[in-house]
C-alpha positions as CSV (number, residue, x, y, z in Angstrom):
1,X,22.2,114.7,-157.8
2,X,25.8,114.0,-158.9
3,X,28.5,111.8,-156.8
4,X,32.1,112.3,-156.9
5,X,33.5,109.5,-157.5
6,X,37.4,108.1,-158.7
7,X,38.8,105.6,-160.9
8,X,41.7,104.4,-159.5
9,X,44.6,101.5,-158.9
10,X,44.0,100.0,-155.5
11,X,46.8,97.6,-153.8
12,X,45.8,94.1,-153.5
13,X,47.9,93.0,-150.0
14,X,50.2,96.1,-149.6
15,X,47.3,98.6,-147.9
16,X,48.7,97.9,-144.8
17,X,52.6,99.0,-145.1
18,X,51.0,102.2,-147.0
19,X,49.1,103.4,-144.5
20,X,51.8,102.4,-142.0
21,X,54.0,104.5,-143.5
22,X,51.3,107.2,-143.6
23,X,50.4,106.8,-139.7
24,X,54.3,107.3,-138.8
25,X,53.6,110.8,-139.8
26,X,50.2,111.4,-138.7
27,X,50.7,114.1,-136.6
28,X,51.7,116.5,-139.5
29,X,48.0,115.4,-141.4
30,X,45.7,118.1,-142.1
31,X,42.4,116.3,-143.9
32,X,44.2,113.3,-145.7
33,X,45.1,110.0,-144.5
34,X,44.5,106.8,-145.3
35,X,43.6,104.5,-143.0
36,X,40.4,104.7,-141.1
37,X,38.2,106.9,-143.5
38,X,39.9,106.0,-147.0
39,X,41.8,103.6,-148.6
40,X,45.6,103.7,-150.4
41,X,45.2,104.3,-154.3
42,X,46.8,105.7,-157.3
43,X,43.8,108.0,-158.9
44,X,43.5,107.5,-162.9
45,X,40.9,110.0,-162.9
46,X,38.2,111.9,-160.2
47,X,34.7,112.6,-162.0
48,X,31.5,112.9,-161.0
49,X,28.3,111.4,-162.3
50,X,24.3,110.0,-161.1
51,X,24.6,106.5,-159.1
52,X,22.3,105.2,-161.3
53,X,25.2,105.7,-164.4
54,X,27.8,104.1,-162.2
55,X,27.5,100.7,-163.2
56,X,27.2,101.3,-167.2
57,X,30.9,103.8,-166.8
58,X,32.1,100.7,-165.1
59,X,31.7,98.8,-167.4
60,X,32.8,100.9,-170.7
61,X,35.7,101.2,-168.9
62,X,36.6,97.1,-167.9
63,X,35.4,96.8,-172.2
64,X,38.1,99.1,-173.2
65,X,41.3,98.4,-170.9
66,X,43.5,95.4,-171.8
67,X,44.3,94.2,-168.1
68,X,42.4,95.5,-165.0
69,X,45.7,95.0,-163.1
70,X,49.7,96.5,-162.9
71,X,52.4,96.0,-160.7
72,X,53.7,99.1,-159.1
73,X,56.8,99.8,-157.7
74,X,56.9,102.7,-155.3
75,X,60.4,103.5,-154.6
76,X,60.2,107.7,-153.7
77,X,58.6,110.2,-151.6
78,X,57.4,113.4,-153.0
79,X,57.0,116.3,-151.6
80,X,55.2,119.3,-153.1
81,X,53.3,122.5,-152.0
82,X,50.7,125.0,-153.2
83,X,49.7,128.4,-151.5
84,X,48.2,127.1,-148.0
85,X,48.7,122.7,-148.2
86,X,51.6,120.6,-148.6
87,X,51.1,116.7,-149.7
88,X,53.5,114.0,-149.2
89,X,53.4,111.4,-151.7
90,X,54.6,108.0,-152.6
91,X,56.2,107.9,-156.6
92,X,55.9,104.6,-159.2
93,X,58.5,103.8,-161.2
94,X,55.7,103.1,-163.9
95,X,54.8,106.7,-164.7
96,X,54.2,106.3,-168.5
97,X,51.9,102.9,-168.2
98,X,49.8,105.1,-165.4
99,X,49.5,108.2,-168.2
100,X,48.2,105.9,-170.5
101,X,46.0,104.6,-168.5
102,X,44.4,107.8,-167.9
103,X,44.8,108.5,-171.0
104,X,42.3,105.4,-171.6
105,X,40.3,106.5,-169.0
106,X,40.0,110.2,-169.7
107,X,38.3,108.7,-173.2
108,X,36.2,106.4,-172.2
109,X,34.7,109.3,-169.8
110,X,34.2,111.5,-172.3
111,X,36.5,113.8,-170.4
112,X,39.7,115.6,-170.9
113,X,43.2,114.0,-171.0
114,X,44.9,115.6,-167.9
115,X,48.3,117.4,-169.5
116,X,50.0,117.4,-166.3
117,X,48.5,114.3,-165.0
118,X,51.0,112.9,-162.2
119,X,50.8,109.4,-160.9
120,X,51.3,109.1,-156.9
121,X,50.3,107.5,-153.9
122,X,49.2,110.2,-150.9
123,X,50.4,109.7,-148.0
124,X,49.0,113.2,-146.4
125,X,48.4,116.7,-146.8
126,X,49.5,119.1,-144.1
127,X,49.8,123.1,-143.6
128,X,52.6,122.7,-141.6
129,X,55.5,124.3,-143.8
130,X,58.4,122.4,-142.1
131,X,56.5,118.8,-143.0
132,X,59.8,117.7,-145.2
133,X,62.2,118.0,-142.1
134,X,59.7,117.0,-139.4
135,X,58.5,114.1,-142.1
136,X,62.1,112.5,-142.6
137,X,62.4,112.7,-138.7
138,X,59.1,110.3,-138.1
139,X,59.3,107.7,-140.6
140,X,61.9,105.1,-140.1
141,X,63.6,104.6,-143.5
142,X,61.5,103.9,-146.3
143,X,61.8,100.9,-147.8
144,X,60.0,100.3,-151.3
145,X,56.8,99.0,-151.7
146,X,55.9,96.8,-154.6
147,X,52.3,95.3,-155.0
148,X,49.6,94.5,-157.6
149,X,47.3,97.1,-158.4
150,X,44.0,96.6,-159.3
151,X,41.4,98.7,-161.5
152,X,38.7,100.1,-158.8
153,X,35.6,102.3,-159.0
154,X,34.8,103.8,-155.7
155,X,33.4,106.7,-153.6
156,X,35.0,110.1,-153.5
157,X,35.4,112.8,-151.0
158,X,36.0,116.6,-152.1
159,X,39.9,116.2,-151.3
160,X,40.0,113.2,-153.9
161,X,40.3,110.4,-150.8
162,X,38.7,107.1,-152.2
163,X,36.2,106.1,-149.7
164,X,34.7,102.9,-150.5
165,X,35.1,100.2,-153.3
166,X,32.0,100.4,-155.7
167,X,33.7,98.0,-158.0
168,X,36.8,96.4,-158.5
């Protein structure tokens, strides 16, 4: 049986003022948060795959990338909506270093280079349509958030939340 699992940029001492920020505006949450049941990240890629491959895709990937570690500077929100959910995120300033990193990534898995891949930090998901007003009312003003990210395998739910470090 396949795992979901995610490839993705994890903050080494920042985790806390991300999910601060998050819990501010907790109220508005639908499924996502991080805090209690999953961790702040920057997905490079969501796949699934047996447990028993796990180790051997982590390890094609820390062969192939030059540095298993980027600064991030996350100095917007974003805020965007589908049909029914609405996700508040956090935006890097690094954009192009993150697409290539997928880019990398997307390779070494044998899987397609996502043409609209955007790099973001969630902060939430919520169905409430007035979460952009109600949003800017909770959070006290947001100040940017620089940290190193590291390269991290880990456990995925179905809404992409990164669960539990596998391997960082």
């Amino acid at each position: 049986m396949k795992n979901r699992y995610n490839l993705a940029l994890i903050p080494l001492s920042k985790s806390f003022a991300v999910t601060s920020l998050a819990q501010q505006m907790s109220s508005l949450a639908h499924e996502y948060l991080p805090g209690e049941r999953s961790l702040p990240h920057v997905t490079l890629y969501h796949f699934e795959a047996e447990e028993n491959n796990i180790a051997t895709i982590w390890k094609q990937i820390i062969d192939q990338c030059d540095s298993t570690s980027i600064v991030l500077k996350f100095n917007k929100i974003s805020y965007k909506c589908d049909d029914t959910i609405c996700w508040i995120a956090l935006l890097p300033e690094q954009g192009e270093a993150l697409r290539k990193m997928h880019d990398l990534i997307a390779n070494v898995l044998s899987m397609p280079i996502k043409k609209y891949y955007d790099p973001h930090m969630t902060l939430l998901n919520t169905t409430d349509k007035d979460y952009v007003n109600k949003s800017n009312a909770l959070i006290t003003p947001y100040l940017p958030i620089l940290d190193t990210f590291i390269l991290s395998l880990g456990s995925s739910d179905e809404i992409g939340q990164f669960m539990e470090v596998i391997y960082c």
